[in-house]
Backbone as ProteinMPNN parsed JSONL, in Angstrom:
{"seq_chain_A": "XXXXXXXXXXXXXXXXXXXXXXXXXXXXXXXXXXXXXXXXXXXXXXXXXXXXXXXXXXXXXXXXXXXXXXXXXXXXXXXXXXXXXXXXXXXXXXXXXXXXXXXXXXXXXXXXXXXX", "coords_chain_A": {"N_chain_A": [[50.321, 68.074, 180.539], [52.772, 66.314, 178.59], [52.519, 66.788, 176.273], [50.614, 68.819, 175.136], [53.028, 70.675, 176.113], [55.284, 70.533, 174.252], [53.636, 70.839, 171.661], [52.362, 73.469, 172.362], [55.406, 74.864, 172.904], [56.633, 74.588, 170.561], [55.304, 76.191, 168.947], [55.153, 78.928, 169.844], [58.238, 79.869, 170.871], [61.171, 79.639, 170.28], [63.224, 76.803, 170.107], [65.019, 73.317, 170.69], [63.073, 71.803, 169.016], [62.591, 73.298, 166.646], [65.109, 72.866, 165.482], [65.211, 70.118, 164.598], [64.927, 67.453, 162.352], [62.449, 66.393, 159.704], [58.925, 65.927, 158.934], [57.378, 66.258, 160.798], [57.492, 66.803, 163.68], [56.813, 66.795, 166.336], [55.225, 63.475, 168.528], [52.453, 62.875, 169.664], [49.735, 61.317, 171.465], [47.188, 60.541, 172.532], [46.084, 63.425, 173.37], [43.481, 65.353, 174.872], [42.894, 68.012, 172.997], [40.726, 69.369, 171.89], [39.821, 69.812, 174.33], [37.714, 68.367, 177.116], [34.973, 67.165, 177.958], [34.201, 66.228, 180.529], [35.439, 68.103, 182.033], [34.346, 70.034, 181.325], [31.308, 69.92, 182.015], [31.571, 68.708, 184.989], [33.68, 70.761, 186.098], [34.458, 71.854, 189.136], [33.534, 69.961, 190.63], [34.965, 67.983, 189.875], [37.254, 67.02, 191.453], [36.379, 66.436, 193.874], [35.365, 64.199, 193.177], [37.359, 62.283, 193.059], [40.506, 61.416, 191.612], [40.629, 62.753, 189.199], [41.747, 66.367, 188.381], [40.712, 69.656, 188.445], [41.063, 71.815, 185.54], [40.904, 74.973, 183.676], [41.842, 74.933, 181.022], [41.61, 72.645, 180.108], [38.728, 72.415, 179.752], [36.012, 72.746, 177.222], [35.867, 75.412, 176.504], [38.028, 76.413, 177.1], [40.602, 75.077, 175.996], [39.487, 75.641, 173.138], [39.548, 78.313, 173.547], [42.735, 77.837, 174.065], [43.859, 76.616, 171.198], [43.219, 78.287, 169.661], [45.283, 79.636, 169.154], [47.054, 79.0, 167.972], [49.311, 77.673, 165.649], [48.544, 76.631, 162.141], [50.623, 75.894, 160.762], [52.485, 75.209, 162.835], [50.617, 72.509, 163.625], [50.746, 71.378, 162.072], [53.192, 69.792, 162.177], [52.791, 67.938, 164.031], [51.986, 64.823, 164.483], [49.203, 62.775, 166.054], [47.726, 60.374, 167.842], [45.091, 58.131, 168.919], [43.681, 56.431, 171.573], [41.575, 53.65, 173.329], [39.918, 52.291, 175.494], [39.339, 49.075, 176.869], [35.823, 48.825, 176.72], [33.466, 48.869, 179.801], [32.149, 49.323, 182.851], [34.086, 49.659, 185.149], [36.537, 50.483, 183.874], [38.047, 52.99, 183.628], [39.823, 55.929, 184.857], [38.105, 56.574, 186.813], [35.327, 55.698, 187.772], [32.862, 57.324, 187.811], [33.245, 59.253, 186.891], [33.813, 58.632, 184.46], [31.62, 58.56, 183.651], [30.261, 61.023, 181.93], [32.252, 61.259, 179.663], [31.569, 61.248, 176.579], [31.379, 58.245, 174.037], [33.529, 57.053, 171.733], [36.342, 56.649, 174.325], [39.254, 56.998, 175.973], [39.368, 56.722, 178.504], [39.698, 58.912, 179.49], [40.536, 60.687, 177.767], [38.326, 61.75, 175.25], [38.084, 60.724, 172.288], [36.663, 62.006, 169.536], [37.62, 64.719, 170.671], [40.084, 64.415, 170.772], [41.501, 64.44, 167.96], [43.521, 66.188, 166.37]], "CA_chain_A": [[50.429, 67.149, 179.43], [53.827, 67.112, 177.808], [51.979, 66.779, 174.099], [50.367, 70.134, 175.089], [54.195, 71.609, 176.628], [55.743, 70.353, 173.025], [53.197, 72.359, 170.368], [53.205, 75.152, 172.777], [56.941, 75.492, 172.879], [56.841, 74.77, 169.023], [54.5, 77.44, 168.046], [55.448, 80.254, 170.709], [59.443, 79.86, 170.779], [62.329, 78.559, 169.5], [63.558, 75.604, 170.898], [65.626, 72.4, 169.928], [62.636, 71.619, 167.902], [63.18, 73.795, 165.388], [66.479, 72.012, 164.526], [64.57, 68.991, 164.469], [64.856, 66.821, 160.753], [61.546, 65.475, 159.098], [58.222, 67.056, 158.59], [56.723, 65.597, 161.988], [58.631, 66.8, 164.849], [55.83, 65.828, 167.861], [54.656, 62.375, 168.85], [50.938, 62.541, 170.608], [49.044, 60.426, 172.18], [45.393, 60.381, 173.501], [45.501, 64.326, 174.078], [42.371, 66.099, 174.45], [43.439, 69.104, 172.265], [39.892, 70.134, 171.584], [38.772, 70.105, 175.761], [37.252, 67.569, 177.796], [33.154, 67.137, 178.178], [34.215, 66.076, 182.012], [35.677, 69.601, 182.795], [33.293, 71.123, 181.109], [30.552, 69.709, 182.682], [31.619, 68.898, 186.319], [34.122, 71.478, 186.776], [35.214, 71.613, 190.12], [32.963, 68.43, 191.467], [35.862, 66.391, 189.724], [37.977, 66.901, 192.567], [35.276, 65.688, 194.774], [34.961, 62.513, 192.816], [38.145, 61.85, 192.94], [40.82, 60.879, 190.629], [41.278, 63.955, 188.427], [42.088, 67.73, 188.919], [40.377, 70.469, 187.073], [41.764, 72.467, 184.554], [40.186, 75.249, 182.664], [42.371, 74.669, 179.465], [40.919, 71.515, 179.373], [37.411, 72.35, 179.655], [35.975, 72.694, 175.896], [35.956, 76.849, 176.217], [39.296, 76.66, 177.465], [40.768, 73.994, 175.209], [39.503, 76.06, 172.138], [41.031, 79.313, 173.348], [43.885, 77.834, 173.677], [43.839, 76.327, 170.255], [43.187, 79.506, 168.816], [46.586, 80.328, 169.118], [48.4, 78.046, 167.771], [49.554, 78.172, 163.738], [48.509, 75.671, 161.176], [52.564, 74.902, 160.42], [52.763, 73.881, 164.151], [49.806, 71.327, 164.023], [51.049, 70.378, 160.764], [54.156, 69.199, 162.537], [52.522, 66.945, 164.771], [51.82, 63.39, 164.41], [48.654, 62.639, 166.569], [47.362, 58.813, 168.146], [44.337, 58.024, 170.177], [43.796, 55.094, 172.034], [39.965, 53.751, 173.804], [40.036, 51.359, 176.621], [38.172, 48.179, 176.764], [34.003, 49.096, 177.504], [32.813, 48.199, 181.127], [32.126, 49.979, 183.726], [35.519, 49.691, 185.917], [37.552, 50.419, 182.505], [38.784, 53.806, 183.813], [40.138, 56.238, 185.665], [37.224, 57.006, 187.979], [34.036, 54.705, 187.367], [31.833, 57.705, 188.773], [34.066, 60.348, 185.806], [32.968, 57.857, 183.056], [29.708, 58.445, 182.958], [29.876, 62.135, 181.392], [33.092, 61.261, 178.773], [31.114, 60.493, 175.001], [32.297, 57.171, 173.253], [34.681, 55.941, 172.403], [37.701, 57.46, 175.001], [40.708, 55.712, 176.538], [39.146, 56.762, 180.257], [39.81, 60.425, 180.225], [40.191, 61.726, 177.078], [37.925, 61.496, 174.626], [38.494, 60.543, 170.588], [36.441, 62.775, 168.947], [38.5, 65.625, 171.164], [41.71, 64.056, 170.208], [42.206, 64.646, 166.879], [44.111, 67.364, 165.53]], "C_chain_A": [[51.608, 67.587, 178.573], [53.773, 67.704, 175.729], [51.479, 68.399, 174.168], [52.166, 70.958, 174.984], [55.001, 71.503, 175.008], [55.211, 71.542, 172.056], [53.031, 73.658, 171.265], [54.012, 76.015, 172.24], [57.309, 75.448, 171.384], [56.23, 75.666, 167.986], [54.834, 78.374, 168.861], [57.123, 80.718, 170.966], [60.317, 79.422, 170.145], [63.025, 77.946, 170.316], [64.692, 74.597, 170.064], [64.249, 71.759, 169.003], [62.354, 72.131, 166.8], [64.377, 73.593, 164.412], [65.973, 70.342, 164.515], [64.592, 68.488, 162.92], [63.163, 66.188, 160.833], [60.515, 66.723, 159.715], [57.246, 67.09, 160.122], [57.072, 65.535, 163.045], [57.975, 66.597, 165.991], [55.227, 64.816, 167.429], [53.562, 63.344, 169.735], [50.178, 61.687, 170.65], [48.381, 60.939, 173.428], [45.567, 62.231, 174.306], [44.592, 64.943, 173.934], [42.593, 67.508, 174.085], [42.117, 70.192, 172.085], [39.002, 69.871, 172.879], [38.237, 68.498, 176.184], [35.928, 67.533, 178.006], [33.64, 66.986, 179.76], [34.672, 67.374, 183.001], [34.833, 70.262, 182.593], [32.23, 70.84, 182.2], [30.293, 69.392, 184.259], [32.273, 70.014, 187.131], [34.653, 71.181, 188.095], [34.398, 70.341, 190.859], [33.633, 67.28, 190.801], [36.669, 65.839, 190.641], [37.627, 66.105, 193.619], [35.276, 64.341, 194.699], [36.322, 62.131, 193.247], [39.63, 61.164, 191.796], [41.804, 61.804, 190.01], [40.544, 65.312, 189.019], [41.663, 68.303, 187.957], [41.088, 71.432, 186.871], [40.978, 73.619, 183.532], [40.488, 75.366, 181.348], [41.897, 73.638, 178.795], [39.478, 71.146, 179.132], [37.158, 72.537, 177.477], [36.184, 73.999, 175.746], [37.306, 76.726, 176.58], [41.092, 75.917, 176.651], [41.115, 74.964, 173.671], [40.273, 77.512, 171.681], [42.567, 79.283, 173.182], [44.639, 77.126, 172.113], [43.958, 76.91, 169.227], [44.15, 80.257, 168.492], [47.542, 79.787, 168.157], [47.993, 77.347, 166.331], [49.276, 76.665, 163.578], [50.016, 74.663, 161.028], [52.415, 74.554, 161.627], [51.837, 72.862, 164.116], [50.031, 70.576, 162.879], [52.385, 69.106, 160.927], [53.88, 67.983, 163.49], [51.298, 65.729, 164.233], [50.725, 62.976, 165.909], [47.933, 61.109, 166.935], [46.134, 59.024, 169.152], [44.177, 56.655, 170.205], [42.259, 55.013, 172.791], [40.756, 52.278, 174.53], [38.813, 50.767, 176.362], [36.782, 48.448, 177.721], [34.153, 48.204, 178.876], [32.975, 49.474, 182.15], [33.41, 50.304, 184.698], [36.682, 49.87, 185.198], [38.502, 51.8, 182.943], [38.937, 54.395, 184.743], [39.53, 56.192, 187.153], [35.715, 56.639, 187.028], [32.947, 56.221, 187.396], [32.143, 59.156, 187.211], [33.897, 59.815, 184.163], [31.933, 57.993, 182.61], [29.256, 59.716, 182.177], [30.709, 61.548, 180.106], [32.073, 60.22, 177.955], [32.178, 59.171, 174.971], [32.552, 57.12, 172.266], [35.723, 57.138, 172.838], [38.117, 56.377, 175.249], [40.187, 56.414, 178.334], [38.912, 58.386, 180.537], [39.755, 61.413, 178.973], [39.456, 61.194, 175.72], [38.054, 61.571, 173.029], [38.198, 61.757, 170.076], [37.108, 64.479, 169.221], [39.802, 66.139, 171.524], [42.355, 64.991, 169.087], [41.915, 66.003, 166.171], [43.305, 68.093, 164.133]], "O_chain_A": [[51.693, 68.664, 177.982], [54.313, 68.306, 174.802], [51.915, 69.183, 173.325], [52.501, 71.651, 174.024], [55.326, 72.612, 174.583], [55.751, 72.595, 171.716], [53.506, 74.742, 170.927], [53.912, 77.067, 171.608], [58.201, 76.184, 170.962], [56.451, 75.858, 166.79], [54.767, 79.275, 168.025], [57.309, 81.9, 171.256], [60.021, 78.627, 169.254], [63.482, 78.528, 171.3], [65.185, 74.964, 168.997], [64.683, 71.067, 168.082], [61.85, 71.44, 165.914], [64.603, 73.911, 163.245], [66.85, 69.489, 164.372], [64.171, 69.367, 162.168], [62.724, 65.625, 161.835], [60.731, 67.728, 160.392], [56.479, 68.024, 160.355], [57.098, 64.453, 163.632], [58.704, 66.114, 166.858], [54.692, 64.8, 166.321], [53.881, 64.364, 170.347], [49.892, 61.188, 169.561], [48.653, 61.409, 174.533], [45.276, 62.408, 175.489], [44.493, 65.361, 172.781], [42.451, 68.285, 175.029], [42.233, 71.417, 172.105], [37.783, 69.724, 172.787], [38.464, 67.558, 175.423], [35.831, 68.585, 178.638], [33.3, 68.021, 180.333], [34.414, 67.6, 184.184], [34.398, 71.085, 183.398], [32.271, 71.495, 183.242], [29.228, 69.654, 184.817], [31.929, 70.355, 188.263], [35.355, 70.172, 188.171], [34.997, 69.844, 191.812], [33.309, 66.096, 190.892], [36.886, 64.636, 190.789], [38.335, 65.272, 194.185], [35.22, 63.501, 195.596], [36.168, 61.335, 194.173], [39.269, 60.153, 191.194], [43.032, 61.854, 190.072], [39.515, 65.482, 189.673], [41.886, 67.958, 186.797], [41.742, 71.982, 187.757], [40.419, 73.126, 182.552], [39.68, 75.798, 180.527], [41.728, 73.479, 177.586], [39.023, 70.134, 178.598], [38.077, 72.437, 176.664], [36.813, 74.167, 174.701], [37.806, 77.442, 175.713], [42.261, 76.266, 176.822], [42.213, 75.111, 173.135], [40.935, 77.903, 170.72], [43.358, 80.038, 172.615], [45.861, 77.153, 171.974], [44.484, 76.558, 168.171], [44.113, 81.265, 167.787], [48.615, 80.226, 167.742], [46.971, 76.769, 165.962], [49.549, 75.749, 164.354], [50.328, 73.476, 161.12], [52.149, 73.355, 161.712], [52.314, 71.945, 164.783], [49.649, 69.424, 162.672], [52.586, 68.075, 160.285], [54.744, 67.124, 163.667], [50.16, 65.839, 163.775], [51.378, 62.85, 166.944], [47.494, 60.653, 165.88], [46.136, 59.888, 170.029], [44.399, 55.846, 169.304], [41.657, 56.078, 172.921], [41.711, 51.572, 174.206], [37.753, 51.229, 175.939], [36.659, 48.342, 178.942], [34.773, 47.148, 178.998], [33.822, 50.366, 182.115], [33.574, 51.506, 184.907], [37.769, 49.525, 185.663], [39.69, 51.736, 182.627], [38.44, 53.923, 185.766], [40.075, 55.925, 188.224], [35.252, 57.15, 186.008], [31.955, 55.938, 186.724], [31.217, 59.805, 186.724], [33.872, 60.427, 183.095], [31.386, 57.695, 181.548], [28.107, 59.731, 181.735], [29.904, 61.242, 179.226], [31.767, 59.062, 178.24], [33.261, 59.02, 175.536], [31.56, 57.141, 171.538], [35.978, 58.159, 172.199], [37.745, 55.23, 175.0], [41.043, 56.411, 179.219], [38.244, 58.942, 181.409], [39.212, 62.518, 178.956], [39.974, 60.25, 175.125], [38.129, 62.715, 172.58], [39.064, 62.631, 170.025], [37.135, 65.324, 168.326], [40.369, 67.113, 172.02], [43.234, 65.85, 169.14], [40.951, 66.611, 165.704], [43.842, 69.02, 163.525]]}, "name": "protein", "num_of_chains": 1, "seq": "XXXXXXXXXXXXXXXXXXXXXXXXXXXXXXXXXXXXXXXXXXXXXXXXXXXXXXXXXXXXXXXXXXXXXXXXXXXXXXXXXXXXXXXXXXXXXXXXXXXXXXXXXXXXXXXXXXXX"}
């Protein structure tokens, strides 16, 4: 997720976003910053389903460690969006991967695990 590779590289190095103007130097959109309920809970039987690849950064323990790192001024710099896909059963990624993700998500990542 390049919204993750951004505050990373903006809290761990120096980069061209440090010469960046204005107080808001990342755009995001719909990342699950604070983990996924679908990693957590299926783990590696996501693969199985099909669709999506697991990740343990994106599980909720893995999510939060990596969260734990990363300074106030960098999350202050980012500008965060989530988005939710229209309800129904065939609305996302993997019909079968829907049925663990809380509501309201956009298919994969869920709101309440959006925001910053």
């Amino acid at each position: 997720d390049t919204n993750y590779d951004s505050l990373h590289t903006l809290n761990y190095y120096w980069s061209g976003l440090d010469e960046a103007s204005g107080s808001r130097k990342i755009q995001s959109v719909c990342s699950p910053y604070h983990g996924n309920s679908g990693m957590a809970t299926f783990g590696g039987l996501l693969e199985l389903l099909g669709g999506c690849d697991t990740n343990y950064d994106l599980s909720l323990d893995g999510a939060a460690l990596w969260l734990s790192g990363i300074s106030t001024a960098s999350l202050e710099q980012t500008n965060f969006y989530v988005t939710e896909y229209k309800s129904g059963f065939l609305a996302s990624c993997n019909a079968l991967v829907n049925l663990v993700p809380s509501t309201p998500n956009d298919g994969v990542a869920e709101t309440k695990y959006s925001v910053l």
